[in-house]
N, C-alpha and C positions, 0 to 999 in steps of 0.2 A: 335601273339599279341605283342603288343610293349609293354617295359618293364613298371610299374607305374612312375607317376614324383616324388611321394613322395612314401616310405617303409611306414610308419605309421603317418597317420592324428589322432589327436583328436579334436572332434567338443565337446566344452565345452556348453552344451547348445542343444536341438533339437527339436524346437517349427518348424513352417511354415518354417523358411528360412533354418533351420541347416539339419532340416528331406531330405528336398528338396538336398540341397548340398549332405546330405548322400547316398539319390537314385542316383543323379549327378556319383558320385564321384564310386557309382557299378558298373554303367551302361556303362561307360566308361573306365572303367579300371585303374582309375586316383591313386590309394590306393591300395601298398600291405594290409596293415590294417585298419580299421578304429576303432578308439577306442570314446567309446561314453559315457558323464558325463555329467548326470544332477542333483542337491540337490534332487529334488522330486521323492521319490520308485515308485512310481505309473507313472511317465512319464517315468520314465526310461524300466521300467516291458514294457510298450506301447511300447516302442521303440523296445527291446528285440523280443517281439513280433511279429512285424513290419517286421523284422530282417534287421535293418537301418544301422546294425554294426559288429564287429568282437568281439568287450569285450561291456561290460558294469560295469560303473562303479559310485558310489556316490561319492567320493573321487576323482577331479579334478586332484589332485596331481599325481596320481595312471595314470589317463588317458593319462597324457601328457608324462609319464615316456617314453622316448626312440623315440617322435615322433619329425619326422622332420618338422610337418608343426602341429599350433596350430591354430585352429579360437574359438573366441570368440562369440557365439551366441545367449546370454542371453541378459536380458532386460539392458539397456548402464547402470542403476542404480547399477547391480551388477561387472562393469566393475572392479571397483578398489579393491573389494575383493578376485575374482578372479584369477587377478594379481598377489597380495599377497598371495594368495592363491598357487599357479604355481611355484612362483621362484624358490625355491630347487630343484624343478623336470625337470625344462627346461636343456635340453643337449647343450653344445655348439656348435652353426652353428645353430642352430632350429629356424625358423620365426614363429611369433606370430602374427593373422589378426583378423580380428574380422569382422562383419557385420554391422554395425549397421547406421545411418541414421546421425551422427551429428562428425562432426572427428574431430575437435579441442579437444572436448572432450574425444576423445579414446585416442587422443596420452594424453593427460592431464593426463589420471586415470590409463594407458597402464603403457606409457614409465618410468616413476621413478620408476617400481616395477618389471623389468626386468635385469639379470645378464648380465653384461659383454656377448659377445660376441652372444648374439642373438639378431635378426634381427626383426623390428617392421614394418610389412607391413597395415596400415590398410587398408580395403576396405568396400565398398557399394555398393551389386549388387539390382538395381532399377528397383526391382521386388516383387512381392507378390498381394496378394488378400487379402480381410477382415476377412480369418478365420486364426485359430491361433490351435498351440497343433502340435504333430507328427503326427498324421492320417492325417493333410492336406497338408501337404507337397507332392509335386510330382517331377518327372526328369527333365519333360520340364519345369518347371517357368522358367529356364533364357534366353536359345534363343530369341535372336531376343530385350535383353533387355539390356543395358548398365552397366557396374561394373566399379565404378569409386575410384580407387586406390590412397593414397594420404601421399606415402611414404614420411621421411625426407630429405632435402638435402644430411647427408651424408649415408643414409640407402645404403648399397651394391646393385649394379646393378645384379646382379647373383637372389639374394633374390626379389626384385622385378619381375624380371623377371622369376621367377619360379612360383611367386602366380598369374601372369597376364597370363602366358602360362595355366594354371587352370583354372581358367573362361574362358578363351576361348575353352578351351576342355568341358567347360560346355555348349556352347553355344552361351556365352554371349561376349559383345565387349566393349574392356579396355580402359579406357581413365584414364589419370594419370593427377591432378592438386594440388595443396596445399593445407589443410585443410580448412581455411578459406576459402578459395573462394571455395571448395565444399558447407560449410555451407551456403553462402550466395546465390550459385542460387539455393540450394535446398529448400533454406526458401520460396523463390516464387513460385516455380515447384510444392512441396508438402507441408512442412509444412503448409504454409498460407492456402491452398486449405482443407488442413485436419480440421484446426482450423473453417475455415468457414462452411464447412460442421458438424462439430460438433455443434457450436455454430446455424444454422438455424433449424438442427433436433429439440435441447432440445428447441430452440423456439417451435417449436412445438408440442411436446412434454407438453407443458407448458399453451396450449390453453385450453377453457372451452371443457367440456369431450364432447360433440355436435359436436363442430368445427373442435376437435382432429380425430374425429372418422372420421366424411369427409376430412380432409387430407388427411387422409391412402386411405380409400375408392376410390377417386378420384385422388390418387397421377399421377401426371404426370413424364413424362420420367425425367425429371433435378430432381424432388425429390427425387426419386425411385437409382438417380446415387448419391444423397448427405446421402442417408441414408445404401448406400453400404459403400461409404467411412467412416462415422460415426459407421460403425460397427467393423472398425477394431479394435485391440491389446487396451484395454486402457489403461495399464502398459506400456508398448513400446511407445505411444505417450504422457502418461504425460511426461517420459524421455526424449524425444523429445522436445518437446516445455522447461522441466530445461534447458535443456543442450544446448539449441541452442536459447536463449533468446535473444542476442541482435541482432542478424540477425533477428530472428523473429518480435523481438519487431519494427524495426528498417523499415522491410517489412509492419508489419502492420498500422505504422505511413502512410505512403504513401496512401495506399489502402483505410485507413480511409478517408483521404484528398480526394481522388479520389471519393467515395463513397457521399461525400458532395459534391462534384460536381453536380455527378450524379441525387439527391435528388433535389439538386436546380434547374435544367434543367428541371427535372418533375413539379416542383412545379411550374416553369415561362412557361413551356408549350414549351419548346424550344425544335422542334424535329428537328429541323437542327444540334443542341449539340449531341442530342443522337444517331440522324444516323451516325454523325462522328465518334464517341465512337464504334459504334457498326461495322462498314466496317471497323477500323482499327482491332477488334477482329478476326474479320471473316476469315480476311488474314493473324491473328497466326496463328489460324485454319488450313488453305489452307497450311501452312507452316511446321506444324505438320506432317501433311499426307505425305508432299513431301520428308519430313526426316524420313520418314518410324515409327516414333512411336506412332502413331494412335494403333498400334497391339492392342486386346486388352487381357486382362489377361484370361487364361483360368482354369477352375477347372479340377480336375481330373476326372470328367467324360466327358469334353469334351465341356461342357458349360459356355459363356460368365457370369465372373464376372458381 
């Protein structure tokens, strides 16, 4: 067996994504140790349980003691305490990553609360399913699904390329671009899609009790996939839509514009608008599949999300 890439990981954090890296990270040999911290006894006891780790610990500080590789895997709101939380105990040479879905704001809440001499990789692997907690995490979430890395200019090429040789031994395949512009096509990709499906659920949600009860009843396959999406994380995606508001805001200006379009075309009866709208879809679609990420998410038994 080939040696681990890192002696000692701590996954600060072990909900759906951190539990999943922790199965990763056995299953492959990636971690002489794994050291595991989360504020809450009860998720950690889960975890313990689990046996997701090597230590367990409530004190962060405690967890990162002597580890080479840090990820951050709590909700982005607890990023900056965290941080502060860590300093004293990061070793020199030790990179610090984190997971989470919005990166201008990791390095923002990350980077001013790191000493000298360690290394800030952030990353985003663009995976998971709508359940949350350490029981849902599994090994395979990331095969087959994209971790998109979005170190500084002068971050070390060594550190980089140790937390990128990582996901790939997870699985998963690295593409590295700058914060912002991670935020801004993820704002289209998921945010806006999260936001919409949140926002038509509690529509309905919001129907007379009659009406409500025949949506569910009746629900059709596009509902049945907007009410999957609307059941993820809601801690994780309020943080989400804070922390990445002007891409969002900025996405949703558009979509609105668009959506008036759409409305007026109905209203003028103009299906020659709406067939155009709809065959240029069709061929993202067709374009999706040909870039292989149609995959869809699966659960740990085996079952399509």
């Amino acid at each position: 067996m080939n040696a681990p890439l890192f002696n000692r990981v701590a996954l600060i954090g072990i909900g759906l994504i951190g539990s999943s890296l922790a199965r990763a990270l056995k299953l492959h040999g990636l971690a002489g140790h794994i050291a595991i911290s989360t504020r809450r006894a009860e998720t950690l006891a889960t975890a313990e349980k689990l046996d997701l780790g090597d230590s367990y610990d409530l004190d962060a500080a405690s967890a990162v003691k002597d580890a080479d590789l840090v990820i951050i895997c709590t909700p982005m709101g607890a990023y900056e305490a965290v941080a502060k939380s860590i300093h004293d105990a990061l070793k020199p040479g030790a990179i610090v990553s984190d997971v989470g879905s919005v990166k201008a704001s990791a390095v923002r809440d990350i980077a001013p609360h790191l000493p000298q001499g360690v290394h800030l990789v952030p990353g985003h692997p663009i995976a998971g399913t709508e359940h949350s907690g350490p029981e849902a995490g599994y090994a395979d979430l990331f095969p087959d699904h994209w971790c998109i890395l979005t170190p500084g200019p002068d971050t070390q090429t060594e550190a980089v390329d140790k937390v990128a040789a990582l996901w790939k031994a997870c699985g998963a395949k690295v593409e590295i671009m700058t914060p912002e512009h991670h935020d801004r096509v993820l704002g289209i990709t998921s945010h806006l899609p999260h936001l919409i499906a949140y926002t038509i659920v509690d529509t309905a949600d919001q129907l007379e009790d009659d009406t409500k009860k025949e949506v569910i009843k009746f629900s059709a396959s596009g509902f049945r996939d907007f009410t999957r999406i609307a059941a993820s994380d809601p801690v994780m995606w309020r943080d989400v839509f804070l922390n990445n508001r002007d891409a969002v805001l900025e996405i949703l200006g558009r979509f609105t514009e668009d959506l008036t379009a759409m409305q007026r075309a109905i209203r003028k009866g103009d299906g020659d608008a709406l067939e155009e709208v709809f065959t240029r879809t069709r061929a993202i679609r067709r374009s999706i599949i040909d870039a292989k990420q149609h995959v869809p998410d699966i659960k740990p038994d085996g079952q399509d999300t």
